[in-house]
Each structure stands twice: as C-alpha cells, then as structure tokens.
N, C-alpha and C positions, 0 to 999 in steps of 0.2 A: 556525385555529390548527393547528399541527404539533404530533403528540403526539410527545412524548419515549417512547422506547420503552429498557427494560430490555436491558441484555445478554443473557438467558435469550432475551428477546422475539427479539430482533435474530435468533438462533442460529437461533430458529425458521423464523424466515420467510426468514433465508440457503438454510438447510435446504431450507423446501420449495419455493425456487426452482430449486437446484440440484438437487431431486429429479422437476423437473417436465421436466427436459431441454433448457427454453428457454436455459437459461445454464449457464455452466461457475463454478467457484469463481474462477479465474483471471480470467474475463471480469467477475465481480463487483468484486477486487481492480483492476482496471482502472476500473471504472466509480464507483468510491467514491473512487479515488487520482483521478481526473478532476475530482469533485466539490471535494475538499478545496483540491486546485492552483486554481482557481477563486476558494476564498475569500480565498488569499493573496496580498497586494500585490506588484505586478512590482517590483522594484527592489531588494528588501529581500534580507541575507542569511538562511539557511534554515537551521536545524541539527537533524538528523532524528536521532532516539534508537528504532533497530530491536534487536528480539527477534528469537530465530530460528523463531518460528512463523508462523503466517497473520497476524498483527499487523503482523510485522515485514515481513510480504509487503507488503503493504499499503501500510508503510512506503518501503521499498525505491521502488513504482510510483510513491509523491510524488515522490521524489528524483528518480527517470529522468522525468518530466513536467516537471519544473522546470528540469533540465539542457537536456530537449528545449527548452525557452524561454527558455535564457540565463540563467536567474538561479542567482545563487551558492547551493551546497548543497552541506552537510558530512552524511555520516552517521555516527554512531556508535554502535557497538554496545555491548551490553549483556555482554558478554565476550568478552576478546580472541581466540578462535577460534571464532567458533561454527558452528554447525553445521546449516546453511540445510536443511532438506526441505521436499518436496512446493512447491504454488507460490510460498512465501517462496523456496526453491531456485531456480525460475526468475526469480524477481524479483529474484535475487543474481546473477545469470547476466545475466539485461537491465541491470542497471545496473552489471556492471563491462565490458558492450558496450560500455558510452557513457563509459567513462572513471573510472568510480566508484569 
C-alpha cells in the first residue's frame, strides 16, 4: 500500500530533499509534472487552473509536458496578471517558450 502523505508531510520530505543537494525544487517540479502527465489519457483535452506559486509551477510543467506530446492544453490562471516568482517564474518562462 501507498501511504497518503499530508501536506505538512509532503513540505517536509520536499524540504529535506532539496536540503540534501541531490535535487533542486525545479528538478522536483519536473519530476512530479512528469508523474501526473503519465496519469493523463493521450487524447483528451487538458485545462490546467495555475496560481502564481510553486503549485502553479508545477502546474505550468504539466502544461509544457503535455504540449511537448501534442495534446491539447489550456491554462488558466487564478488572476488576470499574476505575478509568476521563483520556479513557477521559470515554469511561466518554459511554457510561453512552447507557445503557451
């Protein structure tokens, strides 16, 4: 069985990955936008609802994986200008690379 893990939980063990040097937050945001694009059916359209924090980063990564494989995806944000930092910032930056 897979234990469902808390949000607090989740923070934690982000935390001491990215405190252990092996992984960056970004390369996390990578590897979980990886996971999720995985579960979703190829074919289908996608409509991605991003914040402007590490959520929305996160977000954002589905989008650009999904574009990277041809499937249709809309995203839309949480207010009309927001105001992407840190690597949701980049993750706003990769996905208006690819058209977004």
């Amino acid at each position: 069985m897979i234990p469902i893990l808390t949000a607090e939980e989740m923070r934690t063990l982000e935390g001491l990955a990215i405190e252990s040097g092996r992984v960056t937050s970004l390369e996390l945001q990578e590897i979980s936008a990886k996971g999720a694009v995985a579960l979703i059916p190829e074919g289908v359209r996608v409509d991605i609802v991003a914040g402007p924090g590490n959520n929305g980063g996160d977000a954002l990564a589905v989008a650009r994986l999904l574009n990277d494989r041809w499937q249709e995806v809309r995203v839309w944000s949480l207010s009309p200008d927001p105001e992407w930092t840190g690597d949701a910032g980049i993750q706003h930056q990769q996905w208006l690379a690819v058209g977004g």
